[in-house]
C-alpha positions as CSV (number, residue, x, y, z in Angstrom):
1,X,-12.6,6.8,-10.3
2,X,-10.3,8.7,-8.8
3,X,-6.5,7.2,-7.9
4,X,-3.8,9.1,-6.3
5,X,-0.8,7.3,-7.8
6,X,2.4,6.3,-6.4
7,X,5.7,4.9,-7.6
8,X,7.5,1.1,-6.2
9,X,10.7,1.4,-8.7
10,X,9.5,2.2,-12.1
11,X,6.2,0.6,-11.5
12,X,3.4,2.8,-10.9
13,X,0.1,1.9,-8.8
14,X,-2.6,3.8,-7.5
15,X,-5.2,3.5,-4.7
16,X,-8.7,5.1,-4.8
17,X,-8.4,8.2,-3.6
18,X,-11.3,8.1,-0.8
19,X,-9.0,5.9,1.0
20,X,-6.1,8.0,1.7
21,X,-6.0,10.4,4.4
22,X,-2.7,11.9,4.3
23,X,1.0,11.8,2.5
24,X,3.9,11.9,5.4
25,X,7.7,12.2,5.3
26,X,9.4,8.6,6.7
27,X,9.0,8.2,10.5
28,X,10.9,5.7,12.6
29,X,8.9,3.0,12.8
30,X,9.3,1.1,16.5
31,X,9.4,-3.1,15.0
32,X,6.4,-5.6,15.8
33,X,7.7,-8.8,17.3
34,X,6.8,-11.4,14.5
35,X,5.6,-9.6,12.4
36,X,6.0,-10.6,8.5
37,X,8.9,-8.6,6.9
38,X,6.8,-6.8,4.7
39,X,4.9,-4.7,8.3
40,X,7.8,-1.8,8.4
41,X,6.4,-1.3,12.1
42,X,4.1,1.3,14.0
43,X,4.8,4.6,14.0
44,X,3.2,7.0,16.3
45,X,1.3,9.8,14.0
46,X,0.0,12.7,16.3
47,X,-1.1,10.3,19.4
48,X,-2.0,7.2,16.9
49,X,-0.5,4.4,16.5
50,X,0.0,3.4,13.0
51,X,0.8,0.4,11.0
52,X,3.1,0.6,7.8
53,X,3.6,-2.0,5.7
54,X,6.6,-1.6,3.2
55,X,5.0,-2.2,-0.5
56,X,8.5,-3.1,-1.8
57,X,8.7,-6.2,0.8
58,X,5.0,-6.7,0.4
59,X,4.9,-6.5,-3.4
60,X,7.7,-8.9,-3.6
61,X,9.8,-6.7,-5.3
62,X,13.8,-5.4,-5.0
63,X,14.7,-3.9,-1.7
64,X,16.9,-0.6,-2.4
65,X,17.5,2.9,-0.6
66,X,15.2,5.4,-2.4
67,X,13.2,8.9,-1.5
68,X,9.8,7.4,0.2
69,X,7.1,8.9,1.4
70,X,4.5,7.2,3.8
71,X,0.6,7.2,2.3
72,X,-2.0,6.6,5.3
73,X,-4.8,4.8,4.0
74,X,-8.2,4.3,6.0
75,X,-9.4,0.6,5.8
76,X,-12.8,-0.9,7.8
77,X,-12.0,0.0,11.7
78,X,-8.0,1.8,11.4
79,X,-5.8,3.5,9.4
80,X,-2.7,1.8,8.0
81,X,0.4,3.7,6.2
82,X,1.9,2.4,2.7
83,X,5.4,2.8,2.6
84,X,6.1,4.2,-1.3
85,X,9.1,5.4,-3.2
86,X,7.5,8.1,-4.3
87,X,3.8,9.6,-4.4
88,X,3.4,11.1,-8.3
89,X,-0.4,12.6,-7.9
90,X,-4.2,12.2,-8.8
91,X,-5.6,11.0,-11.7
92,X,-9.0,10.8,-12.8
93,X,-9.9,7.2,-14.7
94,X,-12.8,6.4,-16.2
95,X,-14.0,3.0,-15.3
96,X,-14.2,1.6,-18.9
97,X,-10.4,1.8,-18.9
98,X,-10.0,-0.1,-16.2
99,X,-8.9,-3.7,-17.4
100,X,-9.1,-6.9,-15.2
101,X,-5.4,-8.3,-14.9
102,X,-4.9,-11.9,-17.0
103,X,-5.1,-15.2,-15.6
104,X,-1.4,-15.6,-16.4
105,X,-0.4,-12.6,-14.7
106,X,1.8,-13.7,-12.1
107,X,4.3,-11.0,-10.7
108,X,1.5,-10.4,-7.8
109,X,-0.9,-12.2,-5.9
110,X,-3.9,-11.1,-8.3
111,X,-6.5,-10.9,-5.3
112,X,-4.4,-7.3,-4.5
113,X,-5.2,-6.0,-8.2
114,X,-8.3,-4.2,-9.4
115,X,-7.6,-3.4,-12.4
116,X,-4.9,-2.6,-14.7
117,X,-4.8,1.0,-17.0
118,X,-2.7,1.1,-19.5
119,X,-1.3,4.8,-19.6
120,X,0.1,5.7,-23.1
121,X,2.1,3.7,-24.9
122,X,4.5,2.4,-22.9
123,X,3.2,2.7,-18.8
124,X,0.9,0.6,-17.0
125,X,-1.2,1.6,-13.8
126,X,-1.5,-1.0,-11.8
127,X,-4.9,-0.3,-9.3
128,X,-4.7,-2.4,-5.4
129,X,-7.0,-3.2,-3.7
130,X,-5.8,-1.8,-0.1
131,X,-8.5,-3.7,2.1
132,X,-7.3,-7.3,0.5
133,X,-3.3,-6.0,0.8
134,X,-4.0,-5.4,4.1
135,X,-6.5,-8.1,5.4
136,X,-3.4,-10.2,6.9
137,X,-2.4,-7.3,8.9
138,X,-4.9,-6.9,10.7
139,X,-5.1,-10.3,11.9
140,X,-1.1,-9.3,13.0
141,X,-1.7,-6.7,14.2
142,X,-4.8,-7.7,16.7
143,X,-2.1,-10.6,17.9
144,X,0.4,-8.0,18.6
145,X,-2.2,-6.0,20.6
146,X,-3.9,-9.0,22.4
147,X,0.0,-10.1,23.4
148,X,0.7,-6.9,24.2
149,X,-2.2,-6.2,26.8
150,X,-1.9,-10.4,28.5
């Protein structure tokens, strides 16, 4: 499997690379009315609209300035963007190595983990599942629309 890798703080994750589309520079994002706090907003990428979702806010993890990068993702029916500290590459894992998370793990919600790689000694890859860390947007975002269009 191949993951194109990405750093929140100095934790590292990675996405299956068949999902991204492209790596942008930070847009301004125009706000969603109601939306959770972890949906940065919608930018507008070359005449489409486009929902980011910050993975700090949405990963439950510290807020803080940083370099970030935005990494659009394609998920059934649209495209959403990631918003990530920093995007470190592609990496090809062999599925063997991927490891299922334990039942005590408890930093996340462990319906957005695949699978965890452990990467030498002393870093751990942590594999999402984009379509299950983005299923409640899409429900937001449909709301926004259908307001939106009343």
């Amino acid at each position: 499997m191949k993951l194109l890798l990405f750093r929140i703080d100095d934790q590292w994750f990675g996405v299956e690379i068949s999902s991204v589309v492209e790596i942008v520079n930070p847009q301004k994002a125009t706000v969603l009315p109601e939306a959770p706090d972890y949906v940065y907003g919608v930018i507008n990428l070359r005449g489409e609209a486009i929902t980011i979702m910050d993975m700090r806010k949405r990963l439950h993890l510290e807020s803080r300035p940083s370099k970030e990068r935005m990494v659009i993702v394609r998920i059934p029916g649209e495209k959403i963007g990631l918003l990530v500290d920093e995007v470190i590459g592609i990496r090809e894992v062999d599925d063997t190595r991927i490891k299922r998370p334990s039942r005590l793990y408890r930093g996340m919600r462990a319906r957005f983990i695949d699978g965890i790689i452990e990467e030498g000694k002393d870093r751990v890859i942590i594999a999402l599942n984009i379509e299950k860390i983005s299923s409640e947007e899409g429900e937001i975002i449909l709301k926004a629309r259908k307001k939106r269009s009343d």
